[in-house]
Structures are given as structure tokens and as C-alpha cells.
N, CA, C and O atoms as a MOPAC input file, in Angstrom:
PM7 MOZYME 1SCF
protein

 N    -17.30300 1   -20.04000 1   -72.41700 1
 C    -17.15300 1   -19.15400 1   -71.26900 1
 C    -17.93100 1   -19.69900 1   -70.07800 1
 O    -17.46900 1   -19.61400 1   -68.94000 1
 N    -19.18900 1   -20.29600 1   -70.35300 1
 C    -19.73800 1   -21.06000 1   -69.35200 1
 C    -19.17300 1   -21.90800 1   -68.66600 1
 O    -19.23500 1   -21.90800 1   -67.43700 1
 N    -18.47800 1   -22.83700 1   -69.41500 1
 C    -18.36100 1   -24.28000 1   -68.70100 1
 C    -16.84300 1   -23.92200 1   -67.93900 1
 O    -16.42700 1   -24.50700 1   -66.93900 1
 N    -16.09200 1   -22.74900 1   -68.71300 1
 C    -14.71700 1   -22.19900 1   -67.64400 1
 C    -15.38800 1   -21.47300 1   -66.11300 1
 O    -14.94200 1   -21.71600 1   -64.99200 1
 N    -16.18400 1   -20.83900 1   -66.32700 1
 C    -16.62500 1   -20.27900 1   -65.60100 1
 C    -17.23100 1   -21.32100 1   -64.37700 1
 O    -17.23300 1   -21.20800 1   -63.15100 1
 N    -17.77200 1   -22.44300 1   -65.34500 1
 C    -18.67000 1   -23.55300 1   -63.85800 1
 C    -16.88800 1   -24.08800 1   -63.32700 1
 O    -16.71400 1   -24.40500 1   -62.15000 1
 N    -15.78400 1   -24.12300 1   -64.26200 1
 C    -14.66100 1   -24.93000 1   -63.82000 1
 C    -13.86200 1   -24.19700 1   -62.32400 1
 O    -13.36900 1   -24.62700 1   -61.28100 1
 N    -14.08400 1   -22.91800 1   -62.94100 1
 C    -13.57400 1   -21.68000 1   -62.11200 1
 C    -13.60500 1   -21.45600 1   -60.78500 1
 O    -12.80100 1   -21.03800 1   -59.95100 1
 N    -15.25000 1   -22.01000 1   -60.78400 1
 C    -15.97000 1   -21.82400 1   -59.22800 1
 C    -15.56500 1   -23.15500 1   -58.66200 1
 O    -15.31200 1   -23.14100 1   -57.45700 1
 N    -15.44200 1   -24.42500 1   -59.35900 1
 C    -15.48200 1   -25.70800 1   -59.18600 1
 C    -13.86000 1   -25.57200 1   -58.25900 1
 O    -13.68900 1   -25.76500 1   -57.05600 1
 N    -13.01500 1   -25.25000 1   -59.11700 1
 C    -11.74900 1   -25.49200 1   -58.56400 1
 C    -11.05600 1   -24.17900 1   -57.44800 1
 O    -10.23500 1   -24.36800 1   -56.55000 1
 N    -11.57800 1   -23.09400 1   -57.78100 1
 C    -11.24500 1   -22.28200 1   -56.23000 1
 C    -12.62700 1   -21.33100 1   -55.88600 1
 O    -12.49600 1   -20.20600 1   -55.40300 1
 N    -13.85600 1   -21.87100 1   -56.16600 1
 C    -15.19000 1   -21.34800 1   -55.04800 1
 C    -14.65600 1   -21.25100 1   -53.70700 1
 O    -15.63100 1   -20.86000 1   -53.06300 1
 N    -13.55100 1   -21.39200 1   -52.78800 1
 C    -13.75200 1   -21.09400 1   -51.80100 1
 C    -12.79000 1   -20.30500 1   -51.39400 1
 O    -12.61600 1   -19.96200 1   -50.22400 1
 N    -12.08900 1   -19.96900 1   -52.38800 1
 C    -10.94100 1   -18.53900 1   -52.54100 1
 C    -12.06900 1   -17.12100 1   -52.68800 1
 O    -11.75400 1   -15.97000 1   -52.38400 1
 N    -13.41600 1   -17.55100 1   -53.22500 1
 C    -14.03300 1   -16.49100 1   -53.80400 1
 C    -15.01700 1   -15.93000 1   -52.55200 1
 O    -15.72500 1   -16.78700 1   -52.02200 1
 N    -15.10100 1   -14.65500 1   -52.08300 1
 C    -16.40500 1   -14.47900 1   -51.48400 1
 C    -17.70300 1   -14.64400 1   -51.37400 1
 O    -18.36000 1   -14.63900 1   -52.41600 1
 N    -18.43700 1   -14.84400 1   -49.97800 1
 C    -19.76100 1   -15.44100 1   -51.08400 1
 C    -20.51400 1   -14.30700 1   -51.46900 1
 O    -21.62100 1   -14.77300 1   -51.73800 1
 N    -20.54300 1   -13.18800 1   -51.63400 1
 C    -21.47700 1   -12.24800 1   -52.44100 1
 C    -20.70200 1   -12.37200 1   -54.41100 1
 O    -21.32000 1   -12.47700 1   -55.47000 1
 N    -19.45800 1   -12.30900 1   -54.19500 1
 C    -18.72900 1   -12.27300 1   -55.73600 1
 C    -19.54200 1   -13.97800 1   -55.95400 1
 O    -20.45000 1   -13.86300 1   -56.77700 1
 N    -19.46800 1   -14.83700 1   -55.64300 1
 C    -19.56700 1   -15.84500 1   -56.25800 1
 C    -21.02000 1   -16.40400 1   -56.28400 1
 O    -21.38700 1   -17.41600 1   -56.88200 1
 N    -21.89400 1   -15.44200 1   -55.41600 1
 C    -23.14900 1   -15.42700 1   -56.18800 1
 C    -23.38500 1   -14.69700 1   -57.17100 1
 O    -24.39100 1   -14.92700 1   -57.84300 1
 N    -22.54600 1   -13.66800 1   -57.49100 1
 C    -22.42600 1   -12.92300 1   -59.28000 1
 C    -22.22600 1   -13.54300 1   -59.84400 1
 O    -23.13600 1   -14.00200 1   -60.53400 1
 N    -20.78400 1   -14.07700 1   -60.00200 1
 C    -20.49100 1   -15.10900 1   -60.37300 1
 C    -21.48500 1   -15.99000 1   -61.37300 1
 O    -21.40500 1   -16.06700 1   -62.59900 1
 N    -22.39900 1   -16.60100 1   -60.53400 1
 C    -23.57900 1   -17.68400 1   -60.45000 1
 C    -24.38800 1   -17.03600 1   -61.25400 1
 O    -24.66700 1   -17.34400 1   -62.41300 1
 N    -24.71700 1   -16.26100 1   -60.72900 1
 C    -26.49500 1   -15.23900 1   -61.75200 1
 C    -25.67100 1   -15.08200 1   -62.95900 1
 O    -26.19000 1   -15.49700 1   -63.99600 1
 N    -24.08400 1   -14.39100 1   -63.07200 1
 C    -24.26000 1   -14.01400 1   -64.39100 1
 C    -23.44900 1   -15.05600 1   -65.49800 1
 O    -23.21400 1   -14.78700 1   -66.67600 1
 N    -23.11900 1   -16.22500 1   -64.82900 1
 C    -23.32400 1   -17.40000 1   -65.93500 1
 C    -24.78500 1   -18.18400 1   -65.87900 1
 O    -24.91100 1   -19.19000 1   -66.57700 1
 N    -25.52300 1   -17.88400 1   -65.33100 1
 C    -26.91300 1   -18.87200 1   -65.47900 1
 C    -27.69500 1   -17.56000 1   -66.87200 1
 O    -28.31200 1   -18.00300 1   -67.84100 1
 N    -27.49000 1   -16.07600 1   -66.66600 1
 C    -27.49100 1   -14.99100 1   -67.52100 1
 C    -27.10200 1   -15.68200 1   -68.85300 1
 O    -27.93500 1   -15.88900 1   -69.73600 1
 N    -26.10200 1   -15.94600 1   -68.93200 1
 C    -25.32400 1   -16.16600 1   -69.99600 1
 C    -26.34600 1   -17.37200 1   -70.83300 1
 O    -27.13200 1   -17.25500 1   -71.77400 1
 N    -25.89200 1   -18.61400 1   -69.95700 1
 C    -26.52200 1   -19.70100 1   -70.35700 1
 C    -28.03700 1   -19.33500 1   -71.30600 1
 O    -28.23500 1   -19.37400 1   -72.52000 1
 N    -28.80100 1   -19.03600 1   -70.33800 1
 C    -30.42100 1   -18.36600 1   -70.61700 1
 C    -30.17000 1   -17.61900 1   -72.44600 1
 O    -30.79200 1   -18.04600 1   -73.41800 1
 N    -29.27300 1   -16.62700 1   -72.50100 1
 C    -29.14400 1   -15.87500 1   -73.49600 1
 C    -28.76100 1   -16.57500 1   -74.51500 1
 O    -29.46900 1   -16.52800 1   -75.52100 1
 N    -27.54000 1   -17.40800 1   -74.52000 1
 C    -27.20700 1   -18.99800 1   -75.13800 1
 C    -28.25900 1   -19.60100 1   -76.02800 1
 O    -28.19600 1   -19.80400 1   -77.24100 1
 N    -29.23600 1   -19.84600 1   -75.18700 1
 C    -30.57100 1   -20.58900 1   -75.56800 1
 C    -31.47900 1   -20.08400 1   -77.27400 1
 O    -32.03900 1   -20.68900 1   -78.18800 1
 N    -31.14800 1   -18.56300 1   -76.90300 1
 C    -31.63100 1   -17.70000 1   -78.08500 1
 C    -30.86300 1   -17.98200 1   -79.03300 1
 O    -30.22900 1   -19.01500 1   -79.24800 1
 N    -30.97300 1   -16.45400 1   -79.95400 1
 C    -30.64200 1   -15.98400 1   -81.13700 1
 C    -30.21700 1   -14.85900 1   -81.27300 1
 O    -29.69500 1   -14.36300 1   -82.27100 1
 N    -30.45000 1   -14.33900 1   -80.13900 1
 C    -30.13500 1   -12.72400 1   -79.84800 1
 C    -28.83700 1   -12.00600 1   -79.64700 1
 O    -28.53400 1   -11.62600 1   -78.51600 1
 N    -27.88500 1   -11.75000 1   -80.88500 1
 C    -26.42500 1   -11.52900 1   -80.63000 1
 C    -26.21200 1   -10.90900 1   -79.61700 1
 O    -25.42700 1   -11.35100 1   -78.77800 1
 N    -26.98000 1    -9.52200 1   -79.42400 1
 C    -26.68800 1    -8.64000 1   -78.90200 1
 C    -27.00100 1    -8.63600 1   -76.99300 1
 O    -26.36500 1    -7.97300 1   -76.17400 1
 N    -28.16400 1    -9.59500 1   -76.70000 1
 C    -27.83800 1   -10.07200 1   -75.15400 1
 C    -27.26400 1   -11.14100 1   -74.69300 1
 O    -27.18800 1   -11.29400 1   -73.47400 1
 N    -26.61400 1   -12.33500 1   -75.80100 1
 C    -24.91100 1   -12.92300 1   -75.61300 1
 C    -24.18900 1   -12.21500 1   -75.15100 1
 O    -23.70400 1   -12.39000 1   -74.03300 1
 N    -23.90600 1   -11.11100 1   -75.99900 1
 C    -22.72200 1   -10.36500 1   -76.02400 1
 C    -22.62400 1    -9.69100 1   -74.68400 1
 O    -21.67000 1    -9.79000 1   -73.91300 1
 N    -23.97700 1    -8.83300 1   -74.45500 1
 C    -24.23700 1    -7.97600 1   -73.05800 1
 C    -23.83000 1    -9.18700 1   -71.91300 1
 O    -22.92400 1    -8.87700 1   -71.13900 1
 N    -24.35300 1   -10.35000 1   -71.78000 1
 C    -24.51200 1   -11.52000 1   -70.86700 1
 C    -23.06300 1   -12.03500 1   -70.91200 1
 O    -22.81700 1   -12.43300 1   -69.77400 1
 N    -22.00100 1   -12.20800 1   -71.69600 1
 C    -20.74000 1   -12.21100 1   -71.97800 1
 C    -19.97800 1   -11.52100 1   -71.37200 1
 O    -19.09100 1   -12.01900 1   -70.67900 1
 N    -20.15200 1   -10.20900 1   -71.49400 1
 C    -19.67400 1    -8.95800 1   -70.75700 1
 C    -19.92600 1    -8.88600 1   -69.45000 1
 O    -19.03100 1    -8.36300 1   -68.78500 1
 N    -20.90500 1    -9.26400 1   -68.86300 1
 C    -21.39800 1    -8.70100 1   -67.60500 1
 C    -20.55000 1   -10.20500 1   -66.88400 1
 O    -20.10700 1   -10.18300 1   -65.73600 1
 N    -20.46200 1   -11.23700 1   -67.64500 1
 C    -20.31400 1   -12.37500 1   -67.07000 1
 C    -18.44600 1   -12.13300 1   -66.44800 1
 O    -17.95100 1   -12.17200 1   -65.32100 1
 N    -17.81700 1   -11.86800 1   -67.93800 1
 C    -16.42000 1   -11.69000 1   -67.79000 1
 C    -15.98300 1   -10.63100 1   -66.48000 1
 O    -14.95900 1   -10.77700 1   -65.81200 1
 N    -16.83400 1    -9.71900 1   -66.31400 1
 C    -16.61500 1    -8.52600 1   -65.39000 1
 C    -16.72800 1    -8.42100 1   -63.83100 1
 O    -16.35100 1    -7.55900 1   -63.03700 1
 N    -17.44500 1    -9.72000 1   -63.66800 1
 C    -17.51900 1   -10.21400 1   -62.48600 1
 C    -16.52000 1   -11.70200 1   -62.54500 1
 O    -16.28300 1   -12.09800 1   -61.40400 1
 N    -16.17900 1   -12.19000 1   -63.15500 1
 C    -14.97600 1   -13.19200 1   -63.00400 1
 C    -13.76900 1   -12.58100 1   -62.86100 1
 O    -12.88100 1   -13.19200 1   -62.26800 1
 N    -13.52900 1   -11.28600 1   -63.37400 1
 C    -12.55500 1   -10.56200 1   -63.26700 1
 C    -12.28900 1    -9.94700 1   -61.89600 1
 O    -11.13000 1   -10.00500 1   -61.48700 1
 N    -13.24000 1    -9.35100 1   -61.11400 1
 C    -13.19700 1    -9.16700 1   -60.03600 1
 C    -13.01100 1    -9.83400 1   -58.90200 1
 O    -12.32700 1    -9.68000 1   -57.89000 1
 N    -14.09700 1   -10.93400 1   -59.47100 1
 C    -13.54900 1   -12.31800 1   -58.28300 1
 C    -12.04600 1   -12.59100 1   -58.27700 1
 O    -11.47700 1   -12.67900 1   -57.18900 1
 N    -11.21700 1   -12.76300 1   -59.66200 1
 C    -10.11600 1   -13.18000 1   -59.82200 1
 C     -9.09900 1   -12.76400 1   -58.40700 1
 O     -8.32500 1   -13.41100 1   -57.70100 1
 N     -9.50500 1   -11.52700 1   -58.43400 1
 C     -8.27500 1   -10.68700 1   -57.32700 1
 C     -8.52800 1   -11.49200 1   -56.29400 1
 O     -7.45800 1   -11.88400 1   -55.83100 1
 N     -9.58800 1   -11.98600 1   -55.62900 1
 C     -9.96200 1   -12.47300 1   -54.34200 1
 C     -8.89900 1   -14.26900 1   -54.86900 1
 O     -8.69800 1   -15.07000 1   -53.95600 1
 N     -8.59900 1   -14.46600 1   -55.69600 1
 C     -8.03200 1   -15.60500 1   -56.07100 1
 C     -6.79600 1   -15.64800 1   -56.03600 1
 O     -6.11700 1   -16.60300 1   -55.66000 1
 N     -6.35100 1   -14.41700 1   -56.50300 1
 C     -4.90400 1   -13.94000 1   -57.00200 1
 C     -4.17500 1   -14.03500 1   -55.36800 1
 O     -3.16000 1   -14.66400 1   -55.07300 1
 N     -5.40000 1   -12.85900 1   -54.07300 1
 C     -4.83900 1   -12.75900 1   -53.16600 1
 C     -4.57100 1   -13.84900 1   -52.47300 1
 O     -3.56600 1   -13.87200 1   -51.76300 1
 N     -5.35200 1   -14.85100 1   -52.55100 1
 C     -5.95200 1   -16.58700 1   -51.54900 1
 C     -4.36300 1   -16.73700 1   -51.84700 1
 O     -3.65700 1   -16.76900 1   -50.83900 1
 N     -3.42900 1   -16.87400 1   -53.64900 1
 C     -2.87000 1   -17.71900 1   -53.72200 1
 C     -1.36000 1   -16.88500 1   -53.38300 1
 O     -0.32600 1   -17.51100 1   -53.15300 1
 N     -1.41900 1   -15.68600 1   -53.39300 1
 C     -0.39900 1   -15.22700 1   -52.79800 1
 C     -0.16800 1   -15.03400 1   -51.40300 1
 O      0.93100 1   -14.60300 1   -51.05100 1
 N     -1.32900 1   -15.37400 1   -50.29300 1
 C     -1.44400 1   -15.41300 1   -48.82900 1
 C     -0.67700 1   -16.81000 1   -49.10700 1
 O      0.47900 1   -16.91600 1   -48.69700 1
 N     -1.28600 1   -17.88100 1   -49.79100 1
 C     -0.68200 1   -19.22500 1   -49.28100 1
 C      0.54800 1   -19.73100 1   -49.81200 1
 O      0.94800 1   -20.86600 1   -49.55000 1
 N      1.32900 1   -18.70700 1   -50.75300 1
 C      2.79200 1   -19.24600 1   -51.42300 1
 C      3.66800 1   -18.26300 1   -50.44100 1
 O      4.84700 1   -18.60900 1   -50.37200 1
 N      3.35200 1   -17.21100 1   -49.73900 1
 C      3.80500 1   -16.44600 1   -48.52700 1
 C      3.77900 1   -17.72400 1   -47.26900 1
 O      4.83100 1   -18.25100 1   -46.90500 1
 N      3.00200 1   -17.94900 1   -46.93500 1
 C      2.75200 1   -18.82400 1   -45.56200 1
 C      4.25700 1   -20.39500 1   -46.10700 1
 O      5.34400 1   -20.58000 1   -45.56000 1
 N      3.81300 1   -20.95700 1   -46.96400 1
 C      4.53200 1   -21.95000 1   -47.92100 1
 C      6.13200 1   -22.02600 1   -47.62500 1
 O      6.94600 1   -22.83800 1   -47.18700 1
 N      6.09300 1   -20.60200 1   -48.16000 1
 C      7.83800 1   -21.11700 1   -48.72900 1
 C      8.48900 1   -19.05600 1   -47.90900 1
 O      9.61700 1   -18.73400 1   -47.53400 1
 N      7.28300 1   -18.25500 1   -47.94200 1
 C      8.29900 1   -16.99200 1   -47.58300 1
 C      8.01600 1   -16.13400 1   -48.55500 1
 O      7.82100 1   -14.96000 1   -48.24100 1
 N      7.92300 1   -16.60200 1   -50.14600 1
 C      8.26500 1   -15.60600 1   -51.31700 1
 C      7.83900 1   -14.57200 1   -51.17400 1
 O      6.94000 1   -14.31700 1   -50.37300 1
 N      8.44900 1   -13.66000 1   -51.99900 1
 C      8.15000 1   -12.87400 1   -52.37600 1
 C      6.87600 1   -12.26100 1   -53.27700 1
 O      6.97100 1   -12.67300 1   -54.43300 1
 N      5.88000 1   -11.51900 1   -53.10900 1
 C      4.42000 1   -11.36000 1   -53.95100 1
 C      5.10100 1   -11.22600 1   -55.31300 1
 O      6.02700 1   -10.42000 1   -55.40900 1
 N      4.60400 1   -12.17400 1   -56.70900 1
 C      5.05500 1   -11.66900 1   -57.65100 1
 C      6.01600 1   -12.59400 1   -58.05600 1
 O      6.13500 1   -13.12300 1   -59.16100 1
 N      6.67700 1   -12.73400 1   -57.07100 1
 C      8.03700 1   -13.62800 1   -57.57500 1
 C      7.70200 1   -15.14200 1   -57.97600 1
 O      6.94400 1   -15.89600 1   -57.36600 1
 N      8.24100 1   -15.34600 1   -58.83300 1
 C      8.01500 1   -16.60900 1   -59.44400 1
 C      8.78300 1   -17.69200 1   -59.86100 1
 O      8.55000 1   -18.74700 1   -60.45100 1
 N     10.15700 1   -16.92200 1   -59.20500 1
 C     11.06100 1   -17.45200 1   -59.18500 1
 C     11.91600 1   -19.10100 1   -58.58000 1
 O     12.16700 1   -18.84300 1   -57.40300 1
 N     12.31400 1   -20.24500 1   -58.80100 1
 C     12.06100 1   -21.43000 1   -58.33300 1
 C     13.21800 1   -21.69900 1   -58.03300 1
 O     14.15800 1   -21.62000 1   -58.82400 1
 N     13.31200 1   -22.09400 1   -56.70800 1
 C     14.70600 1   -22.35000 1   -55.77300 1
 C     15.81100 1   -23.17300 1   -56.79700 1
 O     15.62400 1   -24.22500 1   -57.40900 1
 N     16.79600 1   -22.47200 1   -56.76200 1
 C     18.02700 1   -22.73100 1   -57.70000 1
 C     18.27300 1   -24.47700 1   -57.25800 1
 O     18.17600 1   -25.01900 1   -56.15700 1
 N     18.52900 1   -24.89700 1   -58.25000 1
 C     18.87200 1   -26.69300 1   -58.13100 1
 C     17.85900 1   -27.32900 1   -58.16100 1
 O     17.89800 1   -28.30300 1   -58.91300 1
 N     16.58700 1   -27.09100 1   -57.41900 1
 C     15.37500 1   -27.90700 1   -56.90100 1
 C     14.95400 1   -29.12800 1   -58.16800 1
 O     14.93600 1   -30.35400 1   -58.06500 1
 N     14.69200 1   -28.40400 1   -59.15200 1
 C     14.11300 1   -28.75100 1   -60.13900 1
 C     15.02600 1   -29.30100 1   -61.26400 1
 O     14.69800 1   -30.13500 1   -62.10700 1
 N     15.86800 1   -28.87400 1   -61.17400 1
 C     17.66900 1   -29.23100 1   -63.02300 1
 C     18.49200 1   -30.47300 1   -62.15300 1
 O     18.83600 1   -30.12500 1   -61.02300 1
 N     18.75900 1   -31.53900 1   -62.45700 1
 C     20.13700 1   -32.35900 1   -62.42200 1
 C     21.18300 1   -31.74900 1   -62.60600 1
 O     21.14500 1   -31.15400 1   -63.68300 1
 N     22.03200 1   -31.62200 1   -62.10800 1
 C     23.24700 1   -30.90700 1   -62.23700 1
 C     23.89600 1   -31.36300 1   -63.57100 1
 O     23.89200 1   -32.41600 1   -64.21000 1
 N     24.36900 1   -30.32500 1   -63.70400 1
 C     25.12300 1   -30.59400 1   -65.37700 1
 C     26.41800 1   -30.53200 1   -65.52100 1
 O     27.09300 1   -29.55000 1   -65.21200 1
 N     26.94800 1   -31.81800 1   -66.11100 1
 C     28.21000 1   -32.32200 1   -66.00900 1
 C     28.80400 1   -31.33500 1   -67.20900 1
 O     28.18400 1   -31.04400 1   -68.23200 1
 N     30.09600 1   -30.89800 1   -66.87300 1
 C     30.87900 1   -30.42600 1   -68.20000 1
 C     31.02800 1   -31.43000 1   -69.26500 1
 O     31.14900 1   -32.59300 1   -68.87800 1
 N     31.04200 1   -31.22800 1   -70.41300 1
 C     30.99800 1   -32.02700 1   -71.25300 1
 C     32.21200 1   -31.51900 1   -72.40000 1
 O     32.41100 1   -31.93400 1   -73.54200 1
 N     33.09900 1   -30.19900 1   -71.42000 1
 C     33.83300 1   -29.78200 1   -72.78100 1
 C     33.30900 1   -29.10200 1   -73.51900 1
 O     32.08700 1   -29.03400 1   -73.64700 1
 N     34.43600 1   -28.23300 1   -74.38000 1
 C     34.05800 1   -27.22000 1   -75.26700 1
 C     33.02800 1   -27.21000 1   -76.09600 1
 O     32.46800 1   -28.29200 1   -76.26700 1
 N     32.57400 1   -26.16600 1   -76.73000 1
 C     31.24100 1   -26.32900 1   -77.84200 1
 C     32.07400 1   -25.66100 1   -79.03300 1
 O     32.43800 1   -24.51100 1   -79.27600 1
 N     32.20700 1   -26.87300 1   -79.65300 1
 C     33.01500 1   -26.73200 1   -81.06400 1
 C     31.88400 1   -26.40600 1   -82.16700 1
 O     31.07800 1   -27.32300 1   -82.32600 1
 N     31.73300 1   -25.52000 1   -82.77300 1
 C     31.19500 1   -24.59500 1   -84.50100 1
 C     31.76500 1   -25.63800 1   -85.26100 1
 O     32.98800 1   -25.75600 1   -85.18500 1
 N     31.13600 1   -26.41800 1   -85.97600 1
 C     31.45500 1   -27.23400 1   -87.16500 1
 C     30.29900 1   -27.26500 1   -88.26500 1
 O     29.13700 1   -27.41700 1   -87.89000 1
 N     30.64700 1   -27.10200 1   -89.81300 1
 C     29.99200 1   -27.22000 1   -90.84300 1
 C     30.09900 1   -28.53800 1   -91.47600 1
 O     31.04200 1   -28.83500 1   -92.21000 1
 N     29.23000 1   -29.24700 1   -91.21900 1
 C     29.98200 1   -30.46100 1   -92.36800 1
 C     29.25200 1   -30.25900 1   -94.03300 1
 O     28.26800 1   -29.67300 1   -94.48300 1
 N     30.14400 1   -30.94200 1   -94.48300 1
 C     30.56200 1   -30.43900 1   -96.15400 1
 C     30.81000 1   -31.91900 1   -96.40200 1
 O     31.54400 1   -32.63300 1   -95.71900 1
 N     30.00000 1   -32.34300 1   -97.62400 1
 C     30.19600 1   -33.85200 1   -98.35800 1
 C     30.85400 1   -33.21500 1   -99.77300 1
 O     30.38800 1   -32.43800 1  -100.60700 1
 N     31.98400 1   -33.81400 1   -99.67300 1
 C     32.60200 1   -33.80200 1  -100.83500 1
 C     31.90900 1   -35.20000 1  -102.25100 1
 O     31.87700 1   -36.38700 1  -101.92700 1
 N     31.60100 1   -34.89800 1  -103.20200 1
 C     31.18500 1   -35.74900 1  -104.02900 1
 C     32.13400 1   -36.28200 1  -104.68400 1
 O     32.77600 1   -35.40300 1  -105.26000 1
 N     32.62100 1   -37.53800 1  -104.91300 1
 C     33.69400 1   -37.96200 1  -105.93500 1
 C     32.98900 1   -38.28800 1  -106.99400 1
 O     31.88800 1   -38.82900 1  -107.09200 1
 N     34.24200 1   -37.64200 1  -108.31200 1
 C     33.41900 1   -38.12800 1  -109.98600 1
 C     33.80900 1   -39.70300 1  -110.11400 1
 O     33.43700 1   -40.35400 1  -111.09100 1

């Protein structure tokens, strides 16, 4: 959870606000610290508190990337949909799709 968390900030810290992403910060260095122990039970708390503020930041991420696929292309929020053709080679008919069983006959 740590090292997603250092990846997290690494690859969109500047989607994130800077008060969320000094939470962020305290509550994986939290984590780490608790790591160090033996103590299930302030992992777990330090885990929790950690996930709950990545979660929040997320939205500030979610919004960055739906402001910039709006500006981009137009889409629609949500839509995920990928311009018809862009991406497939067109596909040649190739003729019917024939159902066949094959069956080996054994000779005695």
C-alpha cells in the first residue's frame, strides 16, 4: 500500500491538492512508521486512515482526468466509449460461418 501510494503521488501529485496530498504524505509516512513494528492493530488503523485519504484525493484525480478528456476530444463524463473504426482494421467478409463436427471414421 505504501509503495502504490508513493507511485500514486509520483504519477498524478499534481492532479491532487496541496492540503489532500499532504495527507496523503503524513498518512503513508504513518503507515510506514507502524510497518516498522509488530503491532497489528496500528497497521491496520495506519492502513485505514491511509486508504481514506487516497480515496478522497482520488476524486480530485477522477475530476483532473475528466476536465482533460472533455477539453481533448468533447466526451462525454463517463463515457468510455472509442471512436468507431479508430482502433479495428476493417473486416473483410470472409463468407458464411459454416457449424461442422468432424468425425474420424476408424477402418478395421
Amino acid at each position: 500500500m505504501a509503495y502504490q501510494t508513493e507511485k500514486l503521488l509520483k504519477d498524478n501529485g499534481d492532479k491532487i491538492s496541496g492540503d489532500k496530498k499532504s495527507a496523503i504524505e503524513a498518512a503513508n509516512n504513518d503507515l510506514k512508521e507502524a510497518l516498522k513494528g509488530s503491532d497489528t492493530n496500528a497497521i491496520k488503523a495506519a492502513t485505514e486512515k491511509l486508504q481514506q485519504v487516497v480515496q478522497d484525493a482520488s476524486a480530485d484525480i477522477y475530476k483532473a482526468a475528466q476536465e482533460e478528456a472533455q477539453a481533448a476530444g468533447g466526451a462525454e463524463p463517463g463515457g468510455d466509449a472509442a471512436p468507431a473504426g479508430d482502433d479495428e482494421p476493417a473486416k473483410k467478409d470472409e463468407g458464411p460461418i459454416i457449424d461442422a463436427e468432424v468425425v474420424e471414421e476408424k477402418a478395421d
